[in-house]
N, C-alpha and C positions, 0 to 999 in steps of 0.2 A: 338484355339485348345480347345475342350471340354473338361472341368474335369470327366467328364462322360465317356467319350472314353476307359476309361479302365476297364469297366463292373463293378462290385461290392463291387470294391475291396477299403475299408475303410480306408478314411488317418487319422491320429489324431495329431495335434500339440499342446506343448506346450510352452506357452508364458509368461516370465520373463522379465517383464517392471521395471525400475528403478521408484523409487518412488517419485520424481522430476515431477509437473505437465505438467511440456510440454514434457516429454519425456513418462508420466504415459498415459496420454491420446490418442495420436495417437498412442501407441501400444494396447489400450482398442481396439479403432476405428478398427485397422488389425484385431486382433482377431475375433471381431464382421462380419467385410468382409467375414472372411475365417468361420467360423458359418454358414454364407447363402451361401453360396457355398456347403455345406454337409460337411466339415472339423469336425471331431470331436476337440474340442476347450478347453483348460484348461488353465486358467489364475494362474500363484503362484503370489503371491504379498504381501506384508507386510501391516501388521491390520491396521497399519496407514492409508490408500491408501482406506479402505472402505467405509466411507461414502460420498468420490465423486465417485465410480464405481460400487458399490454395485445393486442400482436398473438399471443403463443401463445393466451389464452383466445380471443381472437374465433375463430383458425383451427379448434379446438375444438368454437365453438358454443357456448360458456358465458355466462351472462348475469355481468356484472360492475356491483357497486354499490358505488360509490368515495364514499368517508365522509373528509370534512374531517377536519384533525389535532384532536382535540378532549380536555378533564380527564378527560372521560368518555367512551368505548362504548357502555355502558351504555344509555345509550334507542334509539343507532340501532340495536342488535343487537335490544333488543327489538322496535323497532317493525317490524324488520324480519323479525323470527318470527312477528310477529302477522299482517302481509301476506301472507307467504308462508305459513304452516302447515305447515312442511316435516315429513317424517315422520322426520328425523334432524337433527340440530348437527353440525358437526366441528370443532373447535377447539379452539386451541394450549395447551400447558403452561402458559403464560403468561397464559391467562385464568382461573383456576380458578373467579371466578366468573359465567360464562357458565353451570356447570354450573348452577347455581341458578337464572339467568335462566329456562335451559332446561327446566330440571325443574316452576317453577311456573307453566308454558302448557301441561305435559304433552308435551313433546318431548324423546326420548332424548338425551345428550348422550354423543358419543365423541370422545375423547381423539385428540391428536396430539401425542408428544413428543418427535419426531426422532432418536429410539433403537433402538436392537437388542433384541430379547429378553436376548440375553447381558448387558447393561445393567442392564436392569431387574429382571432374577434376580439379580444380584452386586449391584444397589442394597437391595433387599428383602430380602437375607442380612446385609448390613451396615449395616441396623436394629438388628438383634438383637446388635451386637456394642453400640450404641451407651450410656452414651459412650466413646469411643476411652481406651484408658490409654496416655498420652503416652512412660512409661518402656518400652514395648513399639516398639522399632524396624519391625516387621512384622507383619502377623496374615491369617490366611487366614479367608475366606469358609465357614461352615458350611452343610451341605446342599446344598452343587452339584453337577453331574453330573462337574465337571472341577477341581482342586485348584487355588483362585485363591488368591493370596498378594499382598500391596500394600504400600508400605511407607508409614508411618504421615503421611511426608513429601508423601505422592501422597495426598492426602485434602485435601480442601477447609476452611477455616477454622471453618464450622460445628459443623463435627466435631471438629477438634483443640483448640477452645477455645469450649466450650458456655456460657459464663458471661459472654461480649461481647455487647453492644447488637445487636440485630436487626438486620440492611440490610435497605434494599427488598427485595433478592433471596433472603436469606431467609425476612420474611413470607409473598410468594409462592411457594415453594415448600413452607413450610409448607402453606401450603390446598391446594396442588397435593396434596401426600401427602393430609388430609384426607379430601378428594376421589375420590382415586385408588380407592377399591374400592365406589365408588358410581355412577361412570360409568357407561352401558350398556357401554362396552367400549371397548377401544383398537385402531387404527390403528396398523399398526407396519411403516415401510420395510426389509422384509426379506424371504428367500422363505428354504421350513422346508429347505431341503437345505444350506441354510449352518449353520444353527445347530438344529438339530434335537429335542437333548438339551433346550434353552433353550426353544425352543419350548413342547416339550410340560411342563418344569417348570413354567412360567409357570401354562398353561392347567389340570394337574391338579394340581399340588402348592401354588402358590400360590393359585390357583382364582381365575383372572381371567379373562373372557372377550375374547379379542382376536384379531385376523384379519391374516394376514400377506399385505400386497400387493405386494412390491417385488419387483427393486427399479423403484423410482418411475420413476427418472432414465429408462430402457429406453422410454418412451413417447414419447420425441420421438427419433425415426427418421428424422425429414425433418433436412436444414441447415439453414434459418429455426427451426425451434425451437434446434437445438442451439448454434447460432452466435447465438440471441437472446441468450445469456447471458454473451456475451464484450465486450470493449471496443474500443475503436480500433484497438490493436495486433494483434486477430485477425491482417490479412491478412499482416503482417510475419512472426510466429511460423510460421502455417503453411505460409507459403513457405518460412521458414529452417528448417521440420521434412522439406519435400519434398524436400532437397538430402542431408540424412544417410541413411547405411544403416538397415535393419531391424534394429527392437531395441537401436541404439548409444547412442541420449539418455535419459539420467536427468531424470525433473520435476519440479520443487521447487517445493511452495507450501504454507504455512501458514493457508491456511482465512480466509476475511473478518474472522474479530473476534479474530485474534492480533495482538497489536503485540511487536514484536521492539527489544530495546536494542540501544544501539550494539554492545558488548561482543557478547554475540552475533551480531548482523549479521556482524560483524570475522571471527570465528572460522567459521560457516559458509560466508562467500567463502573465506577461506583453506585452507579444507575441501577444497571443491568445488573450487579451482585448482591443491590438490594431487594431487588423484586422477586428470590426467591426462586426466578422459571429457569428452563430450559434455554439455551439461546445457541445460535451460530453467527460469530461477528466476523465479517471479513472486514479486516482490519487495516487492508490494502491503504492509506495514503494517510493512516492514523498515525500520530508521533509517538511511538512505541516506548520511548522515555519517558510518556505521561504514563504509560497504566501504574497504578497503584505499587507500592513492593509488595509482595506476594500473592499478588490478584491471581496469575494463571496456575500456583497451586491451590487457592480456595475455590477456587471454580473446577477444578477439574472434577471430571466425571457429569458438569452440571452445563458448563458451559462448553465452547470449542472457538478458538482462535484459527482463523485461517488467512494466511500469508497469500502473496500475488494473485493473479488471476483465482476467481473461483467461478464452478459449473452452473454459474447462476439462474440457469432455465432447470436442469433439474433438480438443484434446493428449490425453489419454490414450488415447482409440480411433485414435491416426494411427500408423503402420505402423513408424514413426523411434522410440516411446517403449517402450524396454523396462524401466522401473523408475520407482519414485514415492518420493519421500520427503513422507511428511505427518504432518500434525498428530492425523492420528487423530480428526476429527470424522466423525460418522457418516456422515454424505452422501458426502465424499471417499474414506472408508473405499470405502464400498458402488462407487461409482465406480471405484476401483481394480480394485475385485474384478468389477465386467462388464467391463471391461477386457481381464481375463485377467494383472492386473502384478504381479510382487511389489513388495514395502514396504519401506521403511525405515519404523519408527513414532515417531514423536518429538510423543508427546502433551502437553499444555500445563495442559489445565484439563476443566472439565465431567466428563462419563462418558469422557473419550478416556483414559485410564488404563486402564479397561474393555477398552476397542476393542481399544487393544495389544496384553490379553493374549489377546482373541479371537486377531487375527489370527497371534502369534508362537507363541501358547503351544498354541491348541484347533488353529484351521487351519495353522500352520505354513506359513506364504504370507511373512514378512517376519521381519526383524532389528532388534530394538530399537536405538535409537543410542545411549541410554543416560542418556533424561531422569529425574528422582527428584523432581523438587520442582515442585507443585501453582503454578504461577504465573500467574493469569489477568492480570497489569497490567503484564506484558513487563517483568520485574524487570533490572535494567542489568545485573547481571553476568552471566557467560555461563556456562548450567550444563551444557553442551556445547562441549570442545573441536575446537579444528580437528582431532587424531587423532585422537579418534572419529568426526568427519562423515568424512573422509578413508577411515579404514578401514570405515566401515558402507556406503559407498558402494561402493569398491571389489569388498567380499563380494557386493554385492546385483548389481553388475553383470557381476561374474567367470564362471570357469566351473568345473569339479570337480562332482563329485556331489553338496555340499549346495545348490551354487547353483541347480543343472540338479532339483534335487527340487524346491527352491521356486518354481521358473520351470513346473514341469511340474504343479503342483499348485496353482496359479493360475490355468493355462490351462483345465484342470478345471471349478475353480470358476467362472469366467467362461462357459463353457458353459453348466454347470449353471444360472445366473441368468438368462440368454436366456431356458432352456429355459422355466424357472418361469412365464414373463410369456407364452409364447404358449396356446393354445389346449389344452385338457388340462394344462398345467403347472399346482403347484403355487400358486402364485399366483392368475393366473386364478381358478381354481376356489375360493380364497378369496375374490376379490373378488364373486363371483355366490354363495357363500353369505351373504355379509352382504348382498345385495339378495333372495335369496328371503326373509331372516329377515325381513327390514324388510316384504317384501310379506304373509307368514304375519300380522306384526304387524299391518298396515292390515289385511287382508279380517277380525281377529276382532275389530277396532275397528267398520267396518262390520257387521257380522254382530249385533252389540250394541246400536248405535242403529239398524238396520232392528227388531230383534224389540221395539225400547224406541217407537219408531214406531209399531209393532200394538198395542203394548198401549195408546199413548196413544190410539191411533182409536178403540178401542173405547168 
């Protein structure tokens, strides 16, 4: 359906990203989407958040309204709804109450919670189990299109012990669920030939309305976008990636908000320096006290160590990386997969539990390494040894016909997410249905105050 279709008539959204990088950037990525589509686009974000977003929105054309760190949002979100008038909201998990803001000016409020369908059906299915019975080691997901099974260990605290004091992060997620089947609809980084089944459970069986765009990342095609989101080391990495063969490096990184103990650190270098390969580990939130004594001199020349931010859209698109070992957050996921790479999945916390079995169980694109226990506060001991990273690397990088299936069924898949985001893809045409709706929605708001006009003239 053309966003076009509906003559003239001007949509304008505004977009409230949480300030959190993996939540900051694929809502940059939507905004940007919805910009080349003719979306009039305003970004509110916090001063913090400008100098990683700052020159992709201006190349964009997006209007950017940077908000002091303050206790509250709250007034500048509204005040800036009342300015603007926008005929949509978009904003993060994290704000649940924006959706109220939004709701009492009369502006639809959509959702952003930097997940997958698959996520959010295997989140929604294990409602219905809750609460968890702790003497049950395992328990599978009722009503999915695909046979999920979790072990009781990979479940978040909430769950496995209902009767402790609320965190912050539980209240808000409490309102978030609240919330959840009141939003106008969700926004979700994904495109329907990845997850398909998921897709449409969402949409008919749960009956949620929501519009698949991704993936996100796909919109910045130029180097200045992609290389805005790397650090100082970009130009060393990609040099020391231009010097290896095609397909020969493996690339290790656990996501911005994993912290890693010593203990672990220890046994994933001992991993990786036994397998023999290629590697690039960014080593961003790893306890740099665990590597091994003299690991970054036995590895040099074989391995490469990279500190803070790295250019993590083009390591993986560069022609030297033929495999990923990650944490399984959604972004990185998705990334992988336009890629074209297979996985190692070695999820930590959140929905990446989920992800893993997307990727190992439904797409059959990677190999678990073999994490079990739900840790978001990088617990010291190491719940992964060196022969497991050892051997899951080895598999992932090898050759034989399981390796060469998931090598060949990634490249697939990577195709297929291109495809989604250009012109006729999937995607796309999701993105320009939720602007004709929006458009349908203004011209019958219009249509009601012109004939509420006649009647007052009269």
């Amino acid at each position: 359906m053309e966003e076009h279709s509906s003559g003239a008539i001007e949509i304008s959204m505004l977009f409230f990203p949480h300030a959190g990088q993996g939540h900051l950037l694929p809502m940059v990525d939507m905004a940007k989407l919805f910009a080349s589509r003719g979306a009039t686009v305003t970004i509110l974000a916090l001063s913090s958040t400008a100098p990683l977003i700052t020159s992709s929105v201006d190349r964009a054309g997006i209007r950017l309204i940077l908000l002091a760190p303050s206790a509250s949002l709250r007034p500048a979100f509204e005040s800036s709804m009342r300015d603007l008038r926008p005929d949509c909201v978009v904003t993060d998990m994290f704000m649940p109450w924006t959706y109220h803001s939004a709701t009492a000016l009369g502006i639809p409020r959509i959702l952003f919670d930097g997940t997958g369908f698959f996520a959010r059906c295997a989140d929604h299915a294990l409602d219905r189990l809750r609460p968890l019975d702790p003497a049950v080691r395992s328990f599978t997901h009722p009503g999915l299109p695909h046979r999920i099974e979790l072990l009781f260990s990979q479940t978040p605290d909430y769950l496995k012990k209902p009767g402790r004091p609320l965190t912050a992060f539980d209240r808000i997620f409490a309102e978030k669920k609240a919330v959840d089947p009141l939003n106008y609809g969700v926004l979700v980084n994904s495109f329907y030939e990845l997850e398909p089944n998921y897709v449409d459970h969402y949409r008919h069986v749960i009956g949620r309305k929501a519009w698949h765009v991704g993936p996100v990342a796909l919109c910045n095609q130029n180097f200045a976008d992609m290389s805005s989101r790397g650090g100082s080391a970009q130009g060393e990495c990609l040099t020391w990636l231009d010097g290896r063969p095609r397909g020969s490096v493996v690339y290790v990184c656990f996501g911005s908000g994993t912290v890693l103990g010593r203990a672990q650190t220890r046994e994933i270098a001992r991993g990786l320096e036994a397998t023999g390969k290629l590697f690039v580990w960014a080593v961003r939130g790893a306890s740099e006290d665990g590597l091994p004594r003299g690991f970054e001199e036995r590895i040099k020349g074989r391995g490469l160590l990279v500190r803070g931010w790295v250019p993590q859209l083009l390591i993986l698109g560069h022609r030297a990386v033929g495999g990923f070992v990650t944490h399984c957050g959604w972004n990185s996921t998705l990334e992988g997969i336009n890629a074209g790479l297979p996985m190692v999945t070695w999820p930590m916390f959140a929905e990446q539990f989920y992800n893993e079995k997307l990727v190992v169980d439904v797409l059959k694109v990677g190999l678990a390494v073999g994490s079990k226990v739900y840790a978001p506060d990088g617990e010291e001991r190491a719940g992964v040894g060196a022969e497991a990273v050892e051997k899951a690397v080895r598999d992932l990088m090898g050759v034989g016909e399981e390796a060469e299936g998931r090598r060949r069924r990634a490249r697939e898949l990577g195709q297929k997410a291109n495809r989604a985001v250009e012109k006729g893809g999937s995607s796309y045409e999701d993105v320009g249905n939720l602007i004709w709706e929006l458009r349908q929605r203004k011209k019958a708001q219009m249509d009601v105050e012109a004939t509420l006009n006649k009647v007052r003239a009269l």
